[in-house]
C-alpha positions as CSV (number, residue, x, y, z in Angstrom):
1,X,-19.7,-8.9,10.3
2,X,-21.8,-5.6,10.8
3,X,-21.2,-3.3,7.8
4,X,-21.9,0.2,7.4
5,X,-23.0,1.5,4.0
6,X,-24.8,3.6,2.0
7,X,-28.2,2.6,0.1
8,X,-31.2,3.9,-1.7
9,X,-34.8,2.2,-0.8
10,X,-36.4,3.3,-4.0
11,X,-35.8,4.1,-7.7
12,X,-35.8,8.1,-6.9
13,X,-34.6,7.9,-3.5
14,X,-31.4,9.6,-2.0
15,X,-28.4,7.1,-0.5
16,X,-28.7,7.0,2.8
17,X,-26.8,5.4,6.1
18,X,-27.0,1.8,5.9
19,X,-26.3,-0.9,8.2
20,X,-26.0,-4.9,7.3
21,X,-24.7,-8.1,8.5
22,X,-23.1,-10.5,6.2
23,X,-23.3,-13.9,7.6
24,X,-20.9,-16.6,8.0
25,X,-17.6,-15.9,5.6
26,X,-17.7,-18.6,2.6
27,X,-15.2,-21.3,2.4
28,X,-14.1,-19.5,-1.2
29,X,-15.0,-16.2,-0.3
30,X,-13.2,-13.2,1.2
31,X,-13.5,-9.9,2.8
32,X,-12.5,-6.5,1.3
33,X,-11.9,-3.6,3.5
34,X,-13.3,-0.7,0.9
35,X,-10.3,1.5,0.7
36,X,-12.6,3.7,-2.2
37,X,-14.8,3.1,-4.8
38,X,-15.5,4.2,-8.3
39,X,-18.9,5.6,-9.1
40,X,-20.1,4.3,-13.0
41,X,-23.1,5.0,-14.7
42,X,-24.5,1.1,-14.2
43,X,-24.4,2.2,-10.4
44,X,-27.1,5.3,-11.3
45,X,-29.1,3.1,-13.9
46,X,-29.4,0.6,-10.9
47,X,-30.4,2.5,-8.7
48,X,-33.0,3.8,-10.5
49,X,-33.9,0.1,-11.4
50,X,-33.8,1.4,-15.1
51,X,-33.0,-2.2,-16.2
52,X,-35.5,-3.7,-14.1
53,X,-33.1,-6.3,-12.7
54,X,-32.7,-3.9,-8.7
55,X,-33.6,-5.3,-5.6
56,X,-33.9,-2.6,-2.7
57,X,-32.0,-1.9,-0.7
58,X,-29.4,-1.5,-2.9
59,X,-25.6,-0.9,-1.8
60,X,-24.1,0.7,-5.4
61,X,-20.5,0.4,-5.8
62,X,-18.3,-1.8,-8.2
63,X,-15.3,-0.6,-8.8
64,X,-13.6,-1.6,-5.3
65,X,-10.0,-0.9,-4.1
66,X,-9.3,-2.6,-1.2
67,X,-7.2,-5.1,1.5
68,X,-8.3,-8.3,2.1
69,X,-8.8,-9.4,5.9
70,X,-10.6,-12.2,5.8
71,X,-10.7,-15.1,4.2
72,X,-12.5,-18.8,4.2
73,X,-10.9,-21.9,4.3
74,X,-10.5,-22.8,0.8
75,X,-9.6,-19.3,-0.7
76,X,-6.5,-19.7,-3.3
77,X,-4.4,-17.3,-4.7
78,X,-5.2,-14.3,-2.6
79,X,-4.2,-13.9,1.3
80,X,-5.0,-11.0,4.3
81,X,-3.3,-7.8,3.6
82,X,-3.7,-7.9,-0.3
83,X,-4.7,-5.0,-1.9
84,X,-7.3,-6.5,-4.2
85,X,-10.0,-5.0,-6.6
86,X,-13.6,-6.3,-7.0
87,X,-15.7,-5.2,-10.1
88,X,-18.8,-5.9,-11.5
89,X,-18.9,-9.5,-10.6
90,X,-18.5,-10.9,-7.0
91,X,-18.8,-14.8,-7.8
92,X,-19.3,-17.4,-11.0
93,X,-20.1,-20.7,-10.6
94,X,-16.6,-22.2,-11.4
95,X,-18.0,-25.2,-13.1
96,X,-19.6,-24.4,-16.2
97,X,-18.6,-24.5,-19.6
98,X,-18.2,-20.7,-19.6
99,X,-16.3,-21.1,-16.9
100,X,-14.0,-23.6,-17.6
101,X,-12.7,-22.1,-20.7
102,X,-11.5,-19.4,-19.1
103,X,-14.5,-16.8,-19.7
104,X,-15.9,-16.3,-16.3
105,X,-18.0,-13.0,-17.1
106,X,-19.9,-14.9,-19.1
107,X,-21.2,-17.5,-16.9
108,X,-25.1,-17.3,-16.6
109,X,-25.2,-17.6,-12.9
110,X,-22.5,-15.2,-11.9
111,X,-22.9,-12.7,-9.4
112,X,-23.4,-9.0,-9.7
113,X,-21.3,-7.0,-7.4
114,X,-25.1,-4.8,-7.0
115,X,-27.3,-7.3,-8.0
116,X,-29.1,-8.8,-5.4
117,X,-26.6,-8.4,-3.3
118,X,-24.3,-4.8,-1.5
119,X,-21.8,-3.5,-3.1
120,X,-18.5,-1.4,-2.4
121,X,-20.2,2.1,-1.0
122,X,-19.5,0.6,2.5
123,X,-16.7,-0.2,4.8
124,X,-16.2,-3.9,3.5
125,X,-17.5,-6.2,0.8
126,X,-17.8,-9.9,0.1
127,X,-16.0,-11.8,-2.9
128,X,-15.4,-14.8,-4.1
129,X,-11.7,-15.3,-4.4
130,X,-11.5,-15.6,-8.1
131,X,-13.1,-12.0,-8.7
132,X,-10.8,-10.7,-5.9
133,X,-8.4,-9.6,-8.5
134,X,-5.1,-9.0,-6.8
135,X,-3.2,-5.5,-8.0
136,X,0.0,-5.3,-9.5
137,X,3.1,-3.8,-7.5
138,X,3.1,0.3,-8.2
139,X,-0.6,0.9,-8.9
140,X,-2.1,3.9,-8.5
141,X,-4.6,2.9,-6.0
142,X,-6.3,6.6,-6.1
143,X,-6.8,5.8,-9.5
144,X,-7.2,2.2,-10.2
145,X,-10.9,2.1,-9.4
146,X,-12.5,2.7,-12.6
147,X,-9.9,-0.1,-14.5
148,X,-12.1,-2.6,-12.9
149,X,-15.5,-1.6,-15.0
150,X,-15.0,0.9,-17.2
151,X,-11.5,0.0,-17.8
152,X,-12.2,-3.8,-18.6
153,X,-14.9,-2.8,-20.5
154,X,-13.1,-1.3,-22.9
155,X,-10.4,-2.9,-22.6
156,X,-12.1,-6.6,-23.7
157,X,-13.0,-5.5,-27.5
158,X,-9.7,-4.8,-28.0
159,X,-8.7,-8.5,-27.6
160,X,-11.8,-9.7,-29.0
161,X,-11.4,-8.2,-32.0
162,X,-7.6,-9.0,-32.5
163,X,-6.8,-5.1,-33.0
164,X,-3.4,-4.7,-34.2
165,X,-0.8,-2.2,-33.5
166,X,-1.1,-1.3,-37.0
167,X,-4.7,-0.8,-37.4
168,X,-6.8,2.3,-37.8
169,X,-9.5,2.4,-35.4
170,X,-12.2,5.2,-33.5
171,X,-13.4,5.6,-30.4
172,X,-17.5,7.0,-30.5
173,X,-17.3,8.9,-27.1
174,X,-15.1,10.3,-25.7
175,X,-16.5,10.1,-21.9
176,X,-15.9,8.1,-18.5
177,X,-15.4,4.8,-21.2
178,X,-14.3,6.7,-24.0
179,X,-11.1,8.4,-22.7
180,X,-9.9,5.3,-21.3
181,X,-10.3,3.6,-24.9
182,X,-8.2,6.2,-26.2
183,X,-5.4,5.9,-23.6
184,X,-5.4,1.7,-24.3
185,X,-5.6,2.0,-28.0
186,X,-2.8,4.5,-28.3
187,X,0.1,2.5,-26.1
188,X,-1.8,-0.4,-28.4
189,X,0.3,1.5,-31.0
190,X,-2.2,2.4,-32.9
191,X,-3.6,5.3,-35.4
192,X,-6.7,6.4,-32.8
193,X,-9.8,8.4,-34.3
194,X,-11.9,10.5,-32.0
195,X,-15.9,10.5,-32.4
196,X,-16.8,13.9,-30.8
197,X,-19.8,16.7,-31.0
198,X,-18.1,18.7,-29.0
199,X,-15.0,20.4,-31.0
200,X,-14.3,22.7,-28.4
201,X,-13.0,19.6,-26.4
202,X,-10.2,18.6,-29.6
203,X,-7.1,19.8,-27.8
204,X,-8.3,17.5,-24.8
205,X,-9.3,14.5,-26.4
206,X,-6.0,14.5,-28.5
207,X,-4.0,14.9,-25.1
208,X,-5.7,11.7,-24.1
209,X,-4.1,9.5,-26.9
210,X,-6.5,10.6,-29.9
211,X,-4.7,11.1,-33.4
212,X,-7.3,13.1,-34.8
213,X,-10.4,14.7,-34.1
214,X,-13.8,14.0,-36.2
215,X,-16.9,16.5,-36.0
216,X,-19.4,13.5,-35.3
217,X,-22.0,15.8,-36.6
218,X,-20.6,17.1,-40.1
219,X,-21.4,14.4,-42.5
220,X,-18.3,16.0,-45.1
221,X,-15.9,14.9,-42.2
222,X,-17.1,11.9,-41.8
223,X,-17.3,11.4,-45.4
224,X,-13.5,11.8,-45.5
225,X,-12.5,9.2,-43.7
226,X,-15.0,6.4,-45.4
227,X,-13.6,2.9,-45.7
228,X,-10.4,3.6,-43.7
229,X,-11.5,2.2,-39.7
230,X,-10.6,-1.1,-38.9
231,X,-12.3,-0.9,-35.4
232,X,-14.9,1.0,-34.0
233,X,-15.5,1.2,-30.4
234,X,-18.9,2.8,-29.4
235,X,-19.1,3.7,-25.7
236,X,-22.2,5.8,-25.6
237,X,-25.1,4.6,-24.5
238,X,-27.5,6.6,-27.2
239,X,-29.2,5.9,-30.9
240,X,-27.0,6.9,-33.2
241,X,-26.7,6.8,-36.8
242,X,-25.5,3.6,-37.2
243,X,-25.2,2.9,-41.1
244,X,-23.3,6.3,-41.4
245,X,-20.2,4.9,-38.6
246,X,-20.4,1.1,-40.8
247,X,-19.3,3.6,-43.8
248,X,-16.6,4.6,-41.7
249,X,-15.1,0.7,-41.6
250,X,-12.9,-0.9,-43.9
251,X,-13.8,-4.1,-45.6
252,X,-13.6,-6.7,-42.7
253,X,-13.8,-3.8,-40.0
254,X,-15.4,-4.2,-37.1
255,X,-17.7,-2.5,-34.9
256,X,-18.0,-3.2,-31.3
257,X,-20.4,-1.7,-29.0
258,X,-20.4,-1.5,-24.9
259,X,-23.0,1.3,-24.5
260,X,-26.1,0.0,-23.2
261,X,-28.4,1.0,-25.7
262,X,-31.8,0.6,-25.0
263,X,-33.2,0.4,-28.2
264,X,-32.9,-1.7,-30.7
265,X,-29.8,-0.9,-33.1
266,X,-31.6,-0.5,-36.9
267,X,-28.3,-2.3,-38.6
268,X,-28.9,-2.3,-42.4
269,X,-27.9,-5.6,-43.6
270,X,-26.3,-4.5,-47.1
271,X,-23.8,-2.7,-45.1
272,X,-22.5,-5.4,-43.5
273,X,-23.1,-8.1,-46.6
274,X,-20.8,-6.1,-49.2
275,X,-17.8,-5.2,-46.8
276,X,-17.8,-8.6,-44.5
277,X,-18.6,-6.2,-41.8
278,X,-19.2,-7.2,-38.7
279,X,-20.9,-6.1,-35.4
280,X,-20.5,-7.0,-32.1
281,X,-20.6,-6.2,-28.0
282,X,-19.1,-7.7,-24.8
283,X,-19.9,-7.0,-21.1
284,X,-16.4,-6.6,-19.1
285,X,-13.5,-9.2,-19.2
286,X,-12.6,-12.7,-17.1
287,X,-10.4,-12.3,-13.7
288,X,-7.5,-13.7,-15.9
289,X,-8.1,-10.3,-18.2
290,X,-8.6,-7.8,-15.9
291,X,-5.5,-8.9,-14.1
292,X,-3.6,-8.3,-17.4
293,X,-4.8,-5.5,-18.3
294,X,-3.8,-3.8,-14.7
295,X,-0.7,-5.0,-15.3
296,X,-0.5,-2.8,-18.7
297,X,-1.9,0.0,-17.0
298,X,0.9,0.1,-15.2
299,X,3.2,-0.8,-17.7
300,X,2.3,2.3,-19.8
301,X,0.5,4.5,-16.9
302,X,-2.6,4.5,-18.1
303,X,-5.0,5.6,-15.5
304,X,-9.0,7.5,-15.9
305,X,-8.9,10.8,-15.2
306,X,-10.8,10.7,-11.8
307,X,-12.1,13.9,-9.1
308,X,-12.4,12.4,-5.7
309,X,-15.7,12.7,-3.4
310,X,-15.4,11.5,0.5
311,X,-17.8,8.6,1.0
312,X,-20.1,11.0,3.1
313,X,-20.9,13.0,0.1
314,X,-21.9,10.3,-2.1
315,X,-25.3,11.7,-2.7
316,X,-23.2,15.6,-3.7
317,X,-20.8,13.3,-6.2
318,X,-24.1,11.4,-7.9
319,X,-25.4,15.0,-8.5
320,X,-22.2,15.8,-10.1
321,X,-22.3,13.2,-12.0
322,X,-26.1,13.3,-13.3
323,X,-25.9,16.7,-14.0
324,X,-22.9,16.2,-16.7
325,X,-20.1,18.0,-14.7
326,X,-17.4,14.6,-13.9
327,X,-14.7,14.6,-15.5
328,X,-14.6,11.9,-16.3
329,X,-14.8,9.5,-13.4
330,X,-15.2,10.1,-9.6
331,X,-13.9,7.8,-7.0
332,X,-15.4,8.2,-3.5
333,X,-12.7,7.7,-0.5
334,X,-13.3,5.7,2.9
């Protein structure tokens, strides 16, 4: 199959018309026809090879919406016509350990959606079945995008560290990751802190599901709430200071991080020793997970809060997007 796409050549370079065959179709694989796709901030940092993992051409896109019409002879559980979404992976080995137990994202030879391989800014895409996640009756398909990265990535800590409907927990930014966190941990049932340094944006964040509001940047109001978090969620992608957010947690709290810091997080040890703190990070969630928590979203409608680009002005929605302005995630339309 001939696909049309866009790509960039280079780390600086512009997306451009693109043009591809895929091959023969897969016994376990199966083709997408992209109805849109989310653009995340993993799409930009590959692009600009900042985690030195791109191989150019590169086809962004990861956060697929689309119908299945085609599929290989041993493909199970998903059929042509599904609506179907495809996020950061694209294929896992089926056979490892990892794999076996259930936790498919964390096998070490799955598949990047982008990585070595094209992703969803294109008129179709290639999946393995398993990562073809079918969509529940009544989503939002405008919308639903996003859930499969950004919204599985937050979504994961939340079962990983056992968070309870009665716990008190924060959310450190309150962006494209961060707003979603605060929708999920809110239907969770629970009391939801807001990390900001941008107070103008409190009546905002608490629409979103926050409780309450904290000044990031005044040390007296985050010196008022010391001891009290069960769960901290850091979405940003910056140094902070860490030591002063471990003051925050309760004995036994935890703090769970999905921002792809580049350096090195200075963790003083004596803050973790006295309180049986702990810290922590995940990447997204299994097929299994991200099916469940799709079904939640529309359980409680929980959806991002997207702007929508046509797929001709990808390049105009990355500008967008570098220069600060989305709010908070942009899906581009086929």
């Amino acid at each position: 199959m001939k696909v049309s796409a866009y790509a960039a050549k280079g780390p600086n370079e512009k997306l451009e018309p693109f043009t591809y065959e895929m091959g023969v179709l897969g016994a376990e694989q199966v083709d997408v026809k992209v109805i849109n796709c989310g653009i995340c901030h993993s799409d930009l940092s590959m692009m600009k090879n900042e985690w030195g993992m791109t191989a150019y051409p590169i086809v962004p896109g990861h956060e697929i919406i689309g119908e299945v019409v085609a599929v290989g002879s041993s493909v199970k559980n998903v059929k042509i016509g599904d609506k179907v979404g495809v996020g950061w992976f694209s294929s896992s080995c089926m056979s490892c350990h990892e794999c076996m137990d259930g936790s498919h994202h964390l096998c070490t030879s799955a598949e990047f959606t982008i990585g070595g391989r094209h992703g969803g800014f294109a008129d179709y895409v290639r999946s393995h079945w398993s990562w073809a996640i079918p969509l529940p009756e009544g989503i939002d398909l405008d919308k639903a995008g996003p859930l499969l990265c950004g919204g599985i990535t937050v979504f994961n800590p939340i079962i990983l560290a056992d968070v309870k409907a009665t716990d008190k927990v924060g959310v450190i930014g309150i962006g494209g990751l961060g707003h979603m966190a605060l929708k999920f941990l809110n239907k969770w049932g629970c009391e939801v802190i807001a990390f900001s340094s941008t107070p103008s944006k409190k009546e905002s964040i608490l629409a979103m599901g926050a409780t309450r509001v904290v000044d990031s940047t005044n040390p007296d109001e985050l010196a008022s709430i010391a001891g009290s978090l069960n769960f901290i969620l850091n979405t940003t992608n910056v140094t902070l200071d860490w030591d002063s957010y471990l003051t925050v947690l309760a004995p036994k709290g935890k703090f769970h991080n999905v921002g792809a810091v580049l350096e090195p997080l200075a963790i003083p040890a004596f803050s973790l020793i006295t309180g049986e703190k702990s810290v922590a990070g995940s990447p997204l969630g299994s097929p299994a997970l991200t099916r469940t928590m799709l079904e939640f979203c529309v359980r409680h409608h929980i959806y991002p809060i997207t702007e929508e680009f046509p797929m001709v002005k990808v390049n105009e929605a990355f500008a967008h997007l570098e220069a600060g302005k989305a709010r908070f995630r942009i899906v581009l339309k086929n």
